[in-house]
Phi, psi and omega in degrees: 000342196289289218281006179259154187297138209309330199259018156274262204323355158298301207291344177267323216304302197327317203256007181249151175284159178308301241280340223272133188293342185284320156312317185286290163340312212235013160276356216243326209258310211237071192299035183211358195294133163319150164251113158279150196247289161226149190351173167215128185224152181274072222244045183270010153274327172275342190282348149293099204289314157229165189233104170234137190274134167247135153303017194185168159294084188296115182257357191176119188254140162197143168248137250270169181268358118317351141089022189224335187252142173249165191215096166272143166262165170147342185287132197286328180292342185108353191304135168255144197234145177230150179224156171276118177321313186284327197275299211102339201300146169300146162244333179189133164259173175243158185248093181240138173278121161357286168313336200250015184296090208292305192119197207284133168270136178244318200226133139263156160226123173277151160295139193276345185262354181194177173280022162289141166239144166230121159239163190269139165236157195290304194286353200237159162247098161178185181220172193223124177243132193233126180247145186280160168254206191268151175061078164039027181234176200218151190221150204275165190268293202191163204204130197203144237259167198244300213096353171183152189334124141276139199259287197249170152218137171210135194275143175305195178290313223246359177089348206270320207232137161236134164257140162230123194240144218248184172269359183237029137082071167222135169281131142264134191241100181260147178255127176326294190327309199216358166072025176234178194300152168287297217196150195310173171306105202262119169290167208137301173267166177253026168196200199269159182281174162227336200205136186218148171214142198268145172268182181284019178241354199074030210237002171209161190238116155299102170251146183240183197207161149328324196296331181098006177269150145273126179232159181216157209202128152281130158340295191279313257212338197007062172263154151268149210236131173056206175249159192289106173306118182254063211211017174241155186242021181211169190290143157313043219270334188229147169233143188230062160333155184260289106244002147283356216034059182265326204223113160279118154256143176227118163216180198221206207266341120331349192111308205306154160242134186241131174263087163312112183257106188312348191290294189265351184056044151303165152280113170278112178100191177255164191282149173273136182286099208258358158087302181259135161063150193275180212261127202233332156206174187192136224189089165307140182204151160265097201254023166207170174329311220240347184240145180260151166202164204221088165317104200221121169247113177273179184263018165282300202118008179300131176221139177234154175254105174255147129342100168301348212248311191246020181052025186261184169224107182278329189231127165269077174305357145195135179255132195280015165297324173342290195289284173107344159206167150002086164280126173269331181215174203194115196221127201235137168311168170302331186239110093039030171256005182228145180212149211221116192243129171272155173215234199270302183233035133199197179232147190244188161201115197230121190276145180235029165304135185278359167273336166291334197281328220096162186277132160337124149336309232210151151206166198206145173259157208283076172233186172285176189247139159242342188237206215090112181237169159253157193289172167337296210242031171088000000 
C-alpha cells in the first residue's frame, strides 16, 4: 500500500490500528479522517435480561418510582400484573371478576412520589386507580369517569397533577389529592390526544395528536401558549423535555423526531430520522456531564441514542431484530440503564446500559470529513 496512490491511505485509515507507521504518517494531513475503535458488534440479544411470558397481550408497561416493580397491562377484565425488575418473578396481581371488567389496559403510569398506579382502559372512558398497601400488594382506589376513550395520561414531577388525553381531542387536568378536576376540560385539537407531557417546572403541558399537531398549554390556566406547531407529517405519538426545558422532541408515527427551542418555539434543524417504525418514546439523558442526548424507541424495538445538539447517532443501543416481535409499549428506568418493552404475549427487560451498548463505533476530531469507505466485508 505504501507504493499506491494517496487516496488508498484515505480510503484504509479508518481501518489501521493507531500503532502502524502509515497511520502515524499520513494522519496528521487528514485531521478529520473516521478512526474505527472496534469491530461493531451486535450484542443485543444477550443484553436481555428477562423474558416473562403473559398470558395475555401485554399492552402497556411502568415502573414504581422506586425503580423495583414493573406493572403490566393487558388482561381484557382490566388486571394488572406486577413483577420484580430485577428477579422477573410475578409479585402481585389484582383479582377483578368477569363483574368487576374495566376492559383492556392501554396505558399505565406509577406517581413519580409513590407506588400509585393509574391505567387507562380502552372499552370505558375512564381511568383506574390503585394505591399501594402492605407486602407489595395493591388495592383498588377509585375510578374516574372521561365521557370518552383515554388514550394517554402523564403525571407532573412532584406527583400533584395528572393529565389525561381523550379520543375526543379534551385535555384533562386531574389533582391527585382529591381526584376531581383542576379545571373543565381543555379544548384544541381536532383529533384524540396521543401523547402528553409536564415541562419540567410543571407549569406547561406539551400535548401532541392525530390531527399532527404539537400544542402547548399553561398548566394553572389551561389557555393555549402560541400557535399549534405544525411541522409533522404523521399522528403524534411520543414528547420528551429536555430537563432545562430548553428543547421539546415530538416525534411521531414516520419515524420522524423534531427538535424544539422552547424560547421561540422554532423548529431546531433538520428533522431526525429513526428510519424503521413509529416513534412509541423519546426520553432526555445525559451520557457524560456536558453533552444531551435524546432517546428514542420506535416499534420495531429499536432504541437510539442521538446527539441533541447535532443531531448524529453515536449509539444504537439495542437492536429490535432482537425481539422478534410486534411492540406495543415502552418503558425506560429512573436511571436510564434498563428499558422495559411490552410487546404481543410478553414484557422483555433489557440493559441499555452504555457499558452494556458499547463504546461509539467511530470517534472523530471536529474538522469536515472529505473521505469515507468500508472494508471489503462490510
Amino acid at each position: 500500500i505504501e507504493k499506491s496512490t494517496p487516496h488508498l491511505y484515505l480510503s484504509t485509515l479508518p481501518w489501521l490500528p493507531k500503532g502502524l507507521k502509515i497511520s502515524a504518517a499520513w494522519m496528521n494531513s487528514f485531521p478529520s479522517t473516521w478512526i474505527l475503535q472496534e469491530p461493531i458488534q451486535d450484542n443485543s440479544a444477550t443484553r436481555i435480561l428477562h423474558n416473562i411470558h403473559c398470558q395475555y397481550d401485554a399492552t402497556a408497561v411502568s415502573v414504581s418510582h422506586g425503580g423495583s416493580i414493573v406493572a403490566v397491562g393487558g388482561d381484557h377484565r382490566g388486571n394488572v400484573h406486577m413483577y420484580n425488575i430485577h428477579t422477573g418473578n410475578l409479585v402481585w396481581e389484582s383479582q377483578l371478576t368477569e363483574g368487576d371488567n374495566l376492559g383492556t389496559i392501554s396505558k399505565v403510569a406509577f406517581s413519580p412520589t409513590s407506588d400509585m398506579l393509574v391505567c387507562c382502559h380502552n372499552a370505558q372512558s375512564m381511568i383506574s386507580v390503585w394505591r399501594p398497601a402492605n407486602n407489595q400488594t395493591w388495592t383498588f382506589q377509585r375510578q374516574c369517569d372521561h365521557g370518552s376513550a383515554v388514550c394517554c395520561l402523564c403525571f407532573t414531577r412532584d406527583g400533584s397533577l395528572l393529565a389525561t388525553g381523550c379520543q375526543d381531542g379534551l385535555l384533562h387536568l386531574w389533582d391527585v389529592q382529591t381526584w376531581t378536576p383542576k379545571q373543565d376540560p381543555i379544548a384544541g385539537h381536532e383529533g384524540p390526544i396521543s401523547c402528553i407531557a409536564f415541562s419540567p417546572n410543571g407549569m406547561q403541558i406539551a400535548t401532541g395528536s392525530s390531527d399532527k399537531m404539537v400544542r402547548l398549554w399553561n398548566a394553572g390556566t389551561g389557555k393555549s401558549i402560541g400557535t399549534p406547531m405544525a411541522c409533522h407529517e404523521g399522528v403524534v405519538g411520543a414528547l420528551a423535555w429536555s430537563p432545562d426545558g430548553s428543547t421539546l422532541a415530538s416525534g411521531d408515527e414516520d419515524g420522524s423526531i423534531i427538535l424544539w427551542e422552547t424560547e421561540t418555539w422554532c423548529k431546531r434543524g433538520r428533522s431526525l430520522e429513526h428510519k424503521r417504525g413509529r416513534i412509541l418514546f423519546l426520553a432526555f439523558t445525559y451520557a457524560n456531564a456536558q453533552e444531551p442526548f435524546l432517546l428514542s424507541f420506535n416499534g420495531f424495538s429499536d432504541i437510539l441514542l442521538w446527539n441533541a445538539v447535532t443531531g448524529t447517532i453515536p449509539r444504537i443501543l439495542f437492536n429490535g431484530d432482537a425481539i422478534h416481535s410486534w411492540t406495543t409499549d415502552f418503558f425506560l428506568t429512573h436511571g436510564g440503564t434498563h428499558g422495559i418493552i411490552a410487546t404481543e404475549d410478553r414484557v422483555q427487560i433489557v440493559d441499555i446500559s452504555l457499558n452494556a451498548a458499547g463504546n461509539p463505533s467511530a470517534s472523530r476530531q471536529q474538522q469536515p470529513v472529505y473521505s469515507v469507505e468500508f472494508s471489503p466485508d462490510d
